[in-house]
N, C-alpha and C positions, 0 to 999 in steps of 0.2 A: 379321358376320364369320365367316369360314368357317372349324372348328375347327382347331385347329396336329395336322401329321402329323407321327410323332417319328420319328427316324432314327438308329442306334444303332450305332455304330464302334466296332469291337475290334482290337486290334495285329492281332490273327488272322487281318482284314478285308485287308491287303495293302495294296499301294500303290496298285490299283486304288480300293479307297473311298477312301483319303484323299485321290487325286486327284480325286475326283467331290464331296467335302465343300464346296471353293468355290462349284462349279455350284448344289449345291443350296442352297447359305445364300446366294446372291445372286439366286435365283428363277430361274435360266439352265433348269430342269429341273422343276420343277412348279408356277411360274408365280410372277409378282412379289408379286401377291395370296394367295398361299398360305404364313398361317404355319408355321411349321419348328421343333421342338423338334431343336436337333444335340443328340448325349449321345456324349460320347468314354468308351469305357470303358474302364481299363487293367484286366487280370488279372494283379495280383502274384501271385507267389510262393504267400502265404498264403492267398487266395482261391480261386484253384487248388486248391490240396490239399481244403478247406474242399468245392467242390463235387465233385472225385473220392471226397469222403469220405459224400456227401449231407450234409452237415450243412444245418439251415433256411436260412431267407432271411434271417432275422432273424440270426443269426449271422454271416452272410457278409456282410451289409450292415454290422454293427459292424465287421467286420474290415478290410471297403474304407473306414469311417471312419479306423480306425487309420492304415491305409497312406495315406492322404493325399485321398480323396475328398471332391469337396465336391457338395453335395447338389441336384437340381434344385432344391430351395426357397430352400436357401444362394445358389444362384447368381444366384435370380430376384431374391432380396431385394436385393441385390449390383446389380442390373441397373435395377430400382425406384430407388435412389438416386443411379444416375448420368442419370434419368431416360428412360432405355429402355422402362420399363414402368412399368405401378401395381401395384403390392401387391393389387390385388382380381385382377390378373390371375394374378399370380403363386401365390396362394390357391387362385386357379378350376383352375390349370393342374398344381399341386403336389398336391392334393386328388383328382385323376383319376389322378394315376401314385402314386399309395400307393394307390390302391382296383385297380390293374390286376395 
């Protein structure tokens, strides 16, 4: 299997990505056989200030938990039990974006 390319949407992104978000989650754009990690990212308010202020990753990451983010591994797990995926995959794939 050929590894998932991730692709990461911010409000910031326009209506141009979000019009392209279908394309690419239904393989219309980099192929049927090519998995796709989408990541919607909102930047609240407190996030915001958080990187104008440099504060860590690790700081900003608790604070887009506060404000309502749910985690690539929260969502895989989530995804595992409606049977989308398996949890070794979910692991393999949540395991590479906390070492990136």
């Amino acid at each position: 299997m050929k590894p998932a390319v991730r692709v990461t949407v911010t409000g910031a992104a326009g209506q141009i990505s979000y019009g392209l978000l279908f394309r690419i989650a239904s393989g219309a754009m980099l192929g049927e056989d090519q998995p796709v990690i989408l990541q919607m990212l909102e930047i609240t308010p407190g996030v915001k200030d958080m990187i104008l202020r440099g504060d860590s990753a690790f700081n900003i990451n608790r604070q887009a938990i506060k404000d309502g983010m749910v985690s690539l591994e929260q969502d895989g797990i989530m995804k595992a039990l409606q049977g989308a995926t398996t949890l070794e995959e979910v692991y393999r794939v949540s395991k590479t974006q906390n070492e990136d």
